[in-house]
PyMOL commands that place a pseudoatom at each C-alpha (Angstrom):
pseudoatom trace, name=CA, resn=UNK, resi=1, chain=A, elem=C, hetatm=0, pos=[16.357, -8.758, -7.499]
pseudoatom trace, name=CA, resn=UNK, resi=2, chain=A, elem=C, hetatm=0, pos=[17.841, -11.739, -5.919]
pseudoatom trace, name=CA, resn=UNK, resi=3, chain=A, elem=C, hetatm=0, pos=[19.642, -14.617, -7.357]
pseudoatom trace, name=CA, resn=UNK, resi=4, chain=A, elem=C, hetatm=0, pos=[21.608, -14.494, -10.888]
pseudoatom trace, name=CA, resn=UNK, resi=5, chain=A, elem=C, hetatm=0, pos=[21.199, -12.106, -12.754]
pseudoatom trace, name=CA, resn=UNK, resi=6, chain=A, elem=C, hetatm=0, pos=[22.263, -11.020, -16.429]
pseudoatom trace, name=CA, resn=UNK, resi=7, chain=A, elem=C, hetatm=0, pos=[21.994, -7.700, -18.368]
pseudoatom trace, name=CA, resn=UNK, resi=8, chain=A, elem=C, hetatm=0, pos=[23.133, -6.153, -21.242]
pseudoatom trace, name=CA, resn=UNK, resi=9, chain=A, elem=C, hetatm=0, pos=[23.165, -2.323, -22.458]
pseudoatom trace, name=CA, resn=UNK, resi=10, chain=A, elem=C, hetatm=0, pos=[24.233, -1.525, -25.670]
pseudoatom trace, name=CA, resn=UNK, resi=11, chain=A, elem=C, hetatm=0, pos=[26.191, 1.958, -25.968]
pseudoatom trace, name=CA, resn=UNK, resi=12, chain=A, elem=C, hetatm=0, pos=[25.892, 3.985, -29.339]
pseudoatom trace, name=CA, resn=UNK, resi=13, chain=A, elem=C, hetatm=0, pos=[28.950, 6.530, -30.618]
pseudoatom trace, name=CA, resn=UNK, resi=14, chain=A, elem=C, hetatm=0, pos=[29.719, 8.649, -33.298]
pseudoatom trace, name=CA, resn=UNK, resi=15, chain=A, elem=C, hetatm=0, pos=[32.875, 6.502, -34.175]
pseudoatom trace, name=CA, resn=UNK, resi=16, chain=A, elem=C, hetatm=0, pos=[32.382, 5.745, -37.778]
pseudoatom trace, name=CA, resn=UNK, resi=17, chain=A, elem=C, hetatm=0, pos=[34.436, 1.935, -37.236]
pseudoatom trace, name=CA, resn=UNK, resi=18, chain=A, elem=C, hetatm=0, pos=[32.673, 1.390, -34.124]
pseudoatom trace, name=CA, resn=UNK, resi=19, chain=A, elem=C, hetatm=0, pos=[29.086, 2.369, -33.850]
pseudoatom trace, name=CA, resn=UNK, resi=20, chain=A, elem=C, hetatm=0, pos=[28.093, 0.462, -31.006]
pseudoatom trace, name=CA, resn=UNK, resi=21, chain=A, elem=C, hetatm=0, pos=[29.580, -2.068, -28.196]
pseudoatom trace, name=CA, resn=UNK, resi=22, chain=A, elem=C, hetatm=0, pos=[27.117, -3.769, -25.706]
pseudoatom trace, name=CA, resn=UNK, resi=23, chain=A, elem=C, hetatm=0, pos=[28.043, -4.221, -22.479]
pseudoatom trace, name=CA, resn=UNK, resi=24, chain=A, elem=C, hetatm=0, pos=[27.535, -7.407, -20.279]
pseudoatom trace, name=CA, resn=UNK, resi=25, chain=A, elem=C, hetatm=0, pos=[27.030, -7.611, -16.346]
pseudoatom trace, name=CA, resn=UNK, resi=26, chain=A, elem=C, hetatm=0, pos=[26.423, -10.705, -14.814]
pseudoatom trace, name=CA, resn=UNK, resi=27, chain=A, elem=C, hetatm=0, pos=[26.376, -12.005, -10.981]
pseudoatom trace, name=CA, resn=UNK, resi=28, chain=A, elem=C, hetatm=0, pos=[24.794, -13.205, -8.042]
pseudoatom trace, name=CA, resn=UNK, resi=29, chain=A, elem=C, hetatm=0, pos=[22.716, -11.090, -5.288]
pseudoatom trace, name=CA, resn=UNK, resi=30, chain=A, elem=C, hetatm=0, pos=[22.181, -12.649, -1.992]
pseudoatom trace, name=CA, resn=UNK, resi=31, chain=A, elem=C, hetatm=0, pos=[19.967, -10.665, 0.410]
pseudoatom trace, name=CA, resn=UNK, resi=32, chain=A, elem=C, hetatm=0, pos=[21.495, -10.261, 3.538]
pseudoatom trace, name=CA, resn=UNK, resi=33, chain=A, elem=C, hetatm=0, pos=[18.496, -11.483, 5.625]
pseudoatom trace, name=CA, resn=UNK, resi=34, chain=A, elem=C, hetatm=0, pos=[16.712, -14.307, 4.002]
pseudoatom trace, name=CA, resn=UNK, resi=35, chain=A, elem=C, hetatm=0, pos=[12.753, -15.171, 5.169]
pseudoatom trace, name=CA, resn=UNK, resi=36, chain=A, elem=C, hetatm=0, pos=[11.723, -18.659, 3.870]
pseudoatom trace, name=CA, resn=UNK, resi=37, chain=A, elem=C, hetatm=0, pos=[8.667, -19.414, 2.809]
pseudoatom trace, name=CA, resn=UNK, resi=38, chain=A, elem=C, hetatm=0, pos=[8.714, -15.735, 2.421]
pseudoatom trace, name=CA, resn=UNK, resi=39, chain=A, elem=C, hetatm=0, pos=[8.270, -12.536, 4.139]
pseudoatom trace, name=CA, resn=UNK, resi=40, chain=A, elem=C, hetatm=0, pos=[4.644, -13.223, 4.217]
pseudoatom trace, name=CA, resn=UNK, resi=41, chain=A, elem=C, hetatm=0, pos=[2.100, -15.034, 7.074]
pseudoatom trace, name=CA, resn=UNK, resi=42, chain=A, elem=C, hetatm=0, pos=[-1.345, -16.105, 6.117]
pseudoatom trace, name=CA, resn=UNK, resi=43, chain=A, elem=C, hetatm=0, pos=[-3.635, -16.596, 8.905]
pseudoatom trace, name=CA, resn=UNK, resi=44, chain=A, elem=C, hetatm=0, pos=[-7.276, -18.443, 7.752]
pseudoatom trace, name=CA, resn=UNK, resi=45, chain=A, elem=C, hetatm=0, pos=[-9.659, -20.787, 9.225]
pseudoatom trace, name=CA, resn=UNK, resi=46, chain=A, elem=C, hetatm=0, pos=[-12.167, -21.115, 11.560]
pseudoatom trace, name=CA, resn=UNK, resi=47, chain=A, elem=C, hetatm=0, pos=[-12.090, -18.725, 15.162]
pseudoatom trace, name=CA, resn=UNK, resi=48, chain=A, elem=C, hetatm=0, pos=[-10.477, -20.653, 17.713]
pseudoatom trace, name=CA, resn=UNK, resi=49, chain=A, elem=C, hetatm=0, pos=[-9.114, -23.322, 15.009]
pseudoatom trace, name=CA, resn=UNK, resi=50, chain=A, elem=C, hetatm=0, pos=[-6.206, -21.334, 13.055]
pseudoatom trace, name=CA, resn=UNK, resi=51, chain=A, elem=C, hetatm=0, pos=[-3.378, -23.070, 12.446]
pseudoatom trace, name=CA, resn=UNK, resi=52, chain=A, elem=C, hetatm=0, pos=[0.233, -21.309, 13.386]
pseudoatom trace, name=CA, resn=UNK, resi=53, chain=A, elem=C, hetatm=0, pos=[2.113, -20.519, 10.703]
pseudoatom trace, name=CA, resn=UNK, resi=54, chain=A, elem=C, hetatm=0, pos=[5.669, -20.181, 11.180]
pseudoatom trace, name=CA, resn=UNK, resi=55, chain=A, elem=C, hetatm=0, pos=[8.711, -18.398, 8.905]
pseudoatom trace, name=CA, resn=UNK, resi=56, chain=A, elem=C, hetatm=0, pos=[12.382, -19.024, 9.054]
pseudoatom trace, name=CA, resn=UNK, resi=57, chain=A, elem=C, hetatm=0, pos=[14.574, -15.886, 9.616]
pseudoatom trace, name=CA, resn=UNK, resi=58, chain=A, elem=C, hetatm=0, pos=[18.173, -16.776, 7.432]
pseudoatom trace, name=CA, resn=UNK, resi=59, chain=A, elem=C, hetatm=0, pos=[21.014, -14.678, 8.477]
pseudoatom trace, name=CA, resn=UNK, resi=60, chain=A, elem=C, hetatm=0, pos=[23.226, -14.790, 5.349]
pseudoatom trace, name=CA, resn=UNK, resi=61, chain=A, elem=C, hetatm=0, pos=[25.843, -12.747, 6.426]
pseudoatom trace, name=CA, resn=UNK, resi=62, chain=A, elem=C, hetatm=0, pos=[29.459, -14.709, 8.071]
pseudoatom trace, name=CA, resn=UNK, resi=63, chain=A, elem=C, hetatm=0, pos=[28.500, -12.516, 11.252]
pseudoatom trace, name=CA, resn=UNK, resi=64, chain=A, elem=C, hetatm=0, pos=[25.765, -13.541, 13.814]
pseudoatom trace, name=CA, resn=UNK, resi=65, chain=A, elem=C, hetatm=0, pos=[22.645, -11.075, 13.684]
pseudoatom trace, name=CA, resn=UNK, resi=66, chain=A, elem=C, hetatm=0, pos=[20.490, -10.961, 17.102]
pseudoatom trace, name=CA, resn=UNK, resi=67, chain=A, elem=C, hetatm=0, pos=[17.105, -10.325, 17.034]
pseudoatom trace, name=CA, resn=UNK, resi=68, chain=A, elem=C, hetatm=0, pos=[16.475, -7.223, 19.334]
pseudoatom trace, name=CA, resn=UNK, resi=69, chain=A, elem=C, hetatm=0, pos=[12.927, -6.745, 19.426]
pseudoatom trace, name=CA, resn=UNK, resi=70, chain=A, elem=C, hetatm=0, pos=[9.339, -7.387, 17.300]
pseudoatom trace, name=CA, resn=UNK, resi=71, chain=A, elem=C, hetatm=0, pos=[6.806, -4.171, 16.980]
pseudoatom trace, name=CA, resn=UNK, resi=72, chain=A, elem=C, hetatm=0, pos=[2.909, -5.943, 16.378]
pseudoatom trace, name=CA, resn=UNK, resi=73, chain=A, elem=C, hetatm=0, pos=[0.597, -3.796, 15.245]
pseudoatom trace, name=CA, resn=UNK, resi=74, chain=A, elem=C, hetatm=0, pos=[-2.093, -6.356, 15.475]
pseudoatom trace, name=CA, resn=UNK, resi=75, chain=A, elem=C, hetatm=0, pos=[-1.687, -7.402, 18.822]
pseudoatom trace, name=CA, resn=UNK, resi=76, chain=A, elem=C, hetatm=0, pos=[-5.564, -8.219, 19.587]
pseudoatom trace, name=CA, resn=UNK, resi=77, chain=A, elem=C, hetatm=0, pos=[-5.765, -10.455, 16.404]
pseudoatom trace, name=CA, resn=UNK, resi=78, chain=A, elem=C, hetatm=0, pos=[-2.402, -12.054, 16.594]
pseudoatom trace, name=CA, resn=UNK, resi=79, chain=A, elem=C, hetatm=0, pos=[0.610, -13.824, 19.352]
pseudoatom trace, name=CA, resn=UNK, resi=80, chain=A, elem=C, hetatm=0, pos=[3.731, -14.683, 18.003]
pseudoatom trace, name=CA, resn=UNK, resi=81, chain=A, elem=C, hetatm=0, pos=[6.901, -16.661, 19.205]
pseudoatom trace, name=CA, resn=UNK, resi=82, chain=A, elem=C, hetatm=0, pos=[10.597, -16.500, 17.934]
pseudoatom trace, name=CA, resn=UNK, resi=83, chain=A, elem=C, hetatm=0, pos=[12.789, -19.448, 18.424]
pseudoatom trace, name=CA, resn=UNK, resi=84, chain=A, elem=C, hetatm=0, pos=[16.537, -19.411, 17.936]
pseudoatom trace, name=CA, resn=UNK, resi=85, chain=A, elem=C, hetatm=0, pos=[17.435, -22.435, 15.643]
pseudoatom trace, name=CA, resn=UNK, resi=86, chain=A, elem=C, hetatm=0, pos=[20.886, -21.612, 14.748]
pseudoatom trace, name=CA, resn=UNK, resi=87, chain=A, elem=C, hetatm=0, pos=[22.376, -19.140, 17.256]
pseudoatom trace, name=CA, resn=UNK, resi=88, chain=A, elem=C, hetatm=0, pos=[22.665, -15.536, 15.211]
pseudoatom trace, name=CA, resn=UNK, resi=89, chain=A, elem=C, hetatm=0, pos=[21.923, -17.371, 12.411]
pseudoatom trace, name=CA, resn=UNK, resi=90, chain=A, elem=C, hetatm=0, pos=[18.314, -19.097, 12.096]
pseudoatom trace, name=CA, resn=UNK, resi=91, chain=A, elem=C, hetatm=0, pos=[15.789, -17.822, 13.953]
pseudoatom trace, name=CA, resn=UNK, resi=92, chain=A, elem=C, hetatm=0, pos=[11.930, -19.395, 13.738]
pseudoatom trace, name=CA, resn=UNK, resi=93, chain=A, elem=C, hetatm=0, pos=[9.128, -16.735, 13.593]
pseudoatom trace, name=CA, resn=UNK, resi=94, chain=A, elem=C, hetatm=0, pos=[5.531, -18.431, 14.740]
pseudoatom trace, name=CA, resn=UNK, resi=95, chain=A, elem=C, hetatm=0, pos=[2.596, -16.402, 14.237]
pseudoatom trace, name=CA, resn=UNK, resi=96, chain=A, elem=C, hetatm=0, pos=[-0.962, -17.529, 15.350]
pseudoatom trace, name=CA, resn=UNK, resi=97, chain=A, elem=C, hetatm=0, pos=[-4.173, -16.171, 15.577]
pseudoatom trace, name=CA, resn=UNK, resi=98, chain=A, elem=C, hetatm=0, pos=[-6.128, -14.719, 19.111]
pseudoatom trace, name=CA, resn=UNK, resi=99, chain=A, elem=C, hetatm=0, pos=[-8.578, -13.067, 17.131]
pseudoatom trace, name=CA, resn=UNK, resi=100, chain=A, elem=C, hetatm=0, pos=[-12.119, -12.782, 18.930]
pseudoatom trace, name=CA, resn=UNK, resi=101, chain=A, elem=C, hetatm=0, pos=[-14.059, -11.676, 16.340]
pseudoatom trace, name=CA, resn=UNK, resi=102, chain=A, elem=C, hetatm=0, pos=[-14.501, -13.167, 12.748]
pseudoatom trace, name=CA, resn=UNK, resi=103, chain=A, elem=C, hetatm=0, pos=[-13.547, -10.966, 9.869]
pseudoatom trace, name=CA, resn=UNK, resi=104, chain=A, elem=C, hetatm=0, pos=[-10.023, -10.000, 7.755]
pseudoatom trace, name=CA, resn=UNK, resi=105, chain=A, elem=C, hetatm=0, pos=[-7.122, -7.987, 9.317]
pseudoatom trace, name=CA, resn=UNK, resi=106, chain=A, elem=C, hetatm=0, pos=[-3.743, -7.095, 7.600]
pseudoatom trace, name=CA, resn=UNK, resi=107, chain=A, elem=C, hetatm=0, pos=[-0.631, -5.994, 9.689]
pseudoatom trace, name=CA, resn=UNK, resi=108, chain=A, elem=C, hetatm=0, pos=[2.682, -6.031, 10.361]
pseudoatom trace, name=CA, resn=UNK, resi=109, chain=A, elem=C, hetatm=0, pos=[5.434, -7.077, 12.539]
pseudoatom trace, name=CA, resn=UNK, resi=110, chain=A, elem=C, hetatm=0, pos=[8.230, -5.220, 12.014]
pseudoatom trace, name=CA, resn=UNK, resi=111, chain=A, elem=C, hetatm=0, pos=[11.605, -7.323, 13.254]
pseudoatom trace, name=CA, resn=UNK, resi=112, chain=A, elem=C, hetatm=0, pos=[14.441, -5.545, 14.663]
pseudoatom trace, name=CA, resn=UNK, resi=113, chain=A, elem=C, hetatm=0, pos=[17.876, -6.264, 14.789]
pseudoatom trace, name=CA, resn=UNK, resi=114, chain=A, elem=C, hetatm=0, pos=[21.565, -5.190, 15.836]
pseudoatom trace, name=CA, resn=UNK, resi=115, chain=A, elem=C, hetatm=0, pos=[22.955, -5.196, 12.504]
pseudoatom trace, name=CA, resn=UNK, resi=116, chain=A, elem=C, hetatm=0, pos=[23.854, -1.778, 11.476]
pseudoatom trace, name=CA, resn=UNK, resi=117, chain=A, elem=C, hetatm=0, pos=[23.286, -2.662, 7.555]
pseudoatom trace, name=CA, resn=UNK, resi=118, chain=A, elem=C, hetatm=0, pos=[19.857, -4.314, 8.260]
pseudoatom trace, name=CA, resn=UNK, resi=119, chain=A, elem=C, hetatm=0, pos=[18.507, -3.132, 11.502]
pseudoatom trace, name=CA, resn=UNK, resi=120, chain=A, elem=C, hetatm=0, pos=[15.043, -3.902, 10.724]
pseudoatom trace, name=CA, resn=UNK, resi=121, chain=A, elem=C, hetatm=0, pos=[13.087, -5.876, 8.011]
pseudoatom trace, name=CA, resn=UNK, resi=122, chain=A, elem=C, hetatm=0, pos=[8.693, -6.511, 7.936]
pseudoatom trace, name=CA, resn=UNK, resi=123, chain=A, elem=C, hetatm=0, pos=[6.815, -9.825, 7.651]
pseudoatom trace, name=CA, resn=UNK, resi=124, chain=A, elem=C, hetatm=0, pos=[3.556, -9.087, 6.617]
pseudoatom trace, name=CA, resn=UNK, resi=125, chain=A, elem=C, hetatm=0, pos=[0.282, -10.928, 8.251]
pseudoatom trace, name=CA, resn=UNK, resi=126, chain=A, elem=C, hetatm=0, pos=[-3.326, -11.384, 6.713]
pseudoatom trace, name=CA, resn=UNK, resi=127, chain=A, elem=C, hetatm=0, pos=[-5.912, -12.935, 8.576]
pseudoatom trace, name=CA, resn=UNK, resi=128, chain=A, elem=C, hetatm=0, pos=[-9.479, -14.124, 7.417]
pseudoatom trace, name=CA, resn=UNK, resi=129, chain=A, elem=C, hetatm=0, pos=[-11.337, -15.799, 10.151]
pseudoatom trace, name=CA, resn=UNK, resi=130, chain=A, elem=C, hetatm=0, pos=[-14.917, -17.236, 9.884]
pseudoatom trace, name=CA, resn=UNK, resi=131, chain=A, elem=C, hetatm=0, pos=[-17.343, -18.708, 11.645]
pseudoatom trace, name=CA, resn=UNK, resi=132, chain=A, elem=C, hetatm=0, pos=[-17.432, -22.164, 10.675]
for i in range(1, 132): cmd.bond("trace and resi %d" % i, "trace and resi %d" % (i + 1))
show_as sticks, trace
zoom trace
């Protein structure tokens, strides 16, 4: 859940002048590390004509977050760049596609960081290449 939020529960007793009373939460959940679009690439075209796709990487936190190190698990399909926008703040995530051969592929790259409450998060990449 992110973003407002409202619930209710309602609690039942045995107390004859009061035999219920609901109870109301309401607030606001902000994620700590925010990926806009989303925490999703999607990689299509034509081989050798794929556009880069890119994802911004929203520390929401007041303390800087550095990016320590990306794991690809599709590293003959895909390259990828990260550009600091905002020092420990914004970072830019570009993925694009190497593949050689035509087909679908679904992976990972799983970001890490030096933030003990969110040292790593995963942007997930699909790919569907063709021919022409």
């Amino acid at each position: 859940m992110i973003g407002e939020f409202q619930k209710r529960a309602v609690v039942w007793s045995n107390d004859s002048d009061r035999r219920s009373i609901a109870l109301y939460l309401k607030g606001v959940v902000t994620p700590l590390i925010s990926l806009e679009p989303g925490g999703y690439v999607g990689l299509w075209g034509v081989k050798g004509n794929v556009q880069v796709e890119s994802i911004d990487i929203i520390n929401n936190l007041s303390e800087p977050i550095n990016i320590t190190g990306i794991d690809n698990d599709l590293p003959l399909n895909i390259k990828f760049t990260i550009e600091e926008i905002k020092p420990g703040f914004t970072y830019r995530l570009k993925v694009g596609d190497i593949s050689n051969e035509t087909g679908e592929y679904v992976g990972h790259l799983k970001v890490r960081t030096d933030h003990p409450r969110k040292p790593e998060f995963v942007v997930v990449v699909n790919g569907y290449i063709t021919d022409n």
